[in-house]
N, C-alpha and C positions, 0 to 999 in steps of 0.2 A: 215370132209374131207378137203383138201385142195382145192386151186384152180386150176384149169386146166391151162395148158403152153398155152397162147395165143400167135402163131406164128406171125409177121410180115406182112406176106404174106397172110393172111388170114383178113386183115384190110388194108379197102378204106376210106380214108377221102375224105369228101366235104365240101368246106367251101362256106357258103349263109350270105347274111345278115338280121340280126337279128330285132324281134321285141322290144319295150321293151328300157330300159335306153341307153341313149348312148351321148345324145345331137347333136352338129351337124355332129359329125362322126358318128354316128349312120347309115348313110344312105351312106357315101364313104366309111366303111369296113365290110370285110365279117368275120365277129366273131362266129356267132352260125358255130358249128360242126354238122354234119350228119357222123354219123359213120355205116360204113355196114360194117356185117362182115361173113365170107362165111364160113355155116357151117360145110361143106364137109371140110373144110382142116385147121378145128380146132381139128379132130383125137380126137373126144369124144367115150366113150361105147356107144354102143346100148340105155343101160337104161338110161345114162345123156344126150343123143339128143333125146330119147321120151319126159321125163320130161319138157327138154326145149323146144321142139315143142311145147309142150301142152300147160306150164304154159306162154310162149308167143308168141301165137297164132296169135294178132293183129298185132304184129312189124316186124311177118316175112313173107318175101314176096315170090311168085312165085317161083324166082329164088332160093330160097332156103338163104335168107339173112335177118340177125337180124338187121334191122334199127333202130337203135338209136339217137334222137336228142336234143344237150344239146347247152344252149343257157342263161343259168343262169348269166350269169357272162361277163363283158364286152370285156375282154380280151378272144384273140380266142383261145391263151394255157393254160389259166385255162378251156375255155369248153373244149377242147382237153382232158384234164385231167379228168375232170367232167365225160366225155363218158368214158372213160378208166376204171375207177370207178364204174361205174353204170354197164358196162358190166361185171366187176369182179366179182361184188355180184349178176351180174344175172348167171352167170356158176356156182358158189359157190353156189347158192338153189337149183340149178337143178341137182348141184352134191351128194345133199344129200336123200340119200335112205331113204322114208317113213318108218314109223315105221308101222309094218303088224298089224292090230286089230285086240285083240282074243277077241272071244264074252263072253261075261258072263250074269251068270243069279241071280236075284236077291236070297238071301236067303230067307228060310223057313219061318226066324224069323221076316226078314223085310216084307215079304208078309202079315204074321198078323200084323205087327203093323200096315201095310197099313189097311187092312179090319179092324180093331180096331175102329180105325181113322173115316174109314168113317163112321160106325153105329153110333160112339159117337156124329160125326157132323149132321148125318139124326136125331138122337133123340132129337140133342139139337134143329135142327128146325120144329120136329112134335110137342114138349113144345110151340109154338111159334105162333101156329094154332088157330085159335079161335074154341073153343068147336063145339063139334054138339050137335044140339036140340033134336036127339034121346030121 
């Protein structure tokens, strides 16, 4: 499946400053991204906003927003980028429909070879036994 049209208006940046490499600009700019993104008016199906409720559970808040925080990189439009990224491949799993599991049953043939198996394994460790004094 493709990925879902991520509108504009449906993404907040906030820009914090970062833990992590930077030296002494490290602490005068705000590089890491926090990206939230409002799920009501990303216009998902039913089935790819359960998935993604589901599968991220922890990142979405109250308000009904998928917080994202990317901070890899020292530069604030490669994390800009980073989040952008990371959100794409998280609609892109949640876009895809499990595959249904149909049950199956072992065959006939493999059920003996199982019981086979075991008798040959119980026999080789009843040989194994020290005799009785009967």
């Amino acid at each position: 499946m493709s990925t879902p049209h991520i509108p504009p208006e449906a993404l907040e940046y906030r820009f914090v400053h970062a833990s992590g490499p930077g030296g002494q600009h490290v602490n005068k700019a705000s590089t890491a991204v926090e990206l939230r993104v409002n799920l009501a008016a990303l216009r998902l199906s039913a089935d790819t906003l359960r998935r993604l409720k589901q599968q991220q559970r922890n990142r979405i808040n109250k308000d009904g927003q998928l917080v994202l925080f990317a901070e890899r990189h020292r530069s604030q439009l490669k994390n800009r980028k980073d989040a952008l990224t990371r959100l794409q491949d998280i609609l892109s799993r949640a876009a895809v429909r499990p595959k249904k599991r149909i049950a199956t049953k072992p065959s006939k043939a493999s059920q003996q070879r199982r019981m086979d198996t075991k008798k040959l394994r119980g026999k080789t460790k009843q040989q194994r036994r020290k005799p009785s004094l009967d």
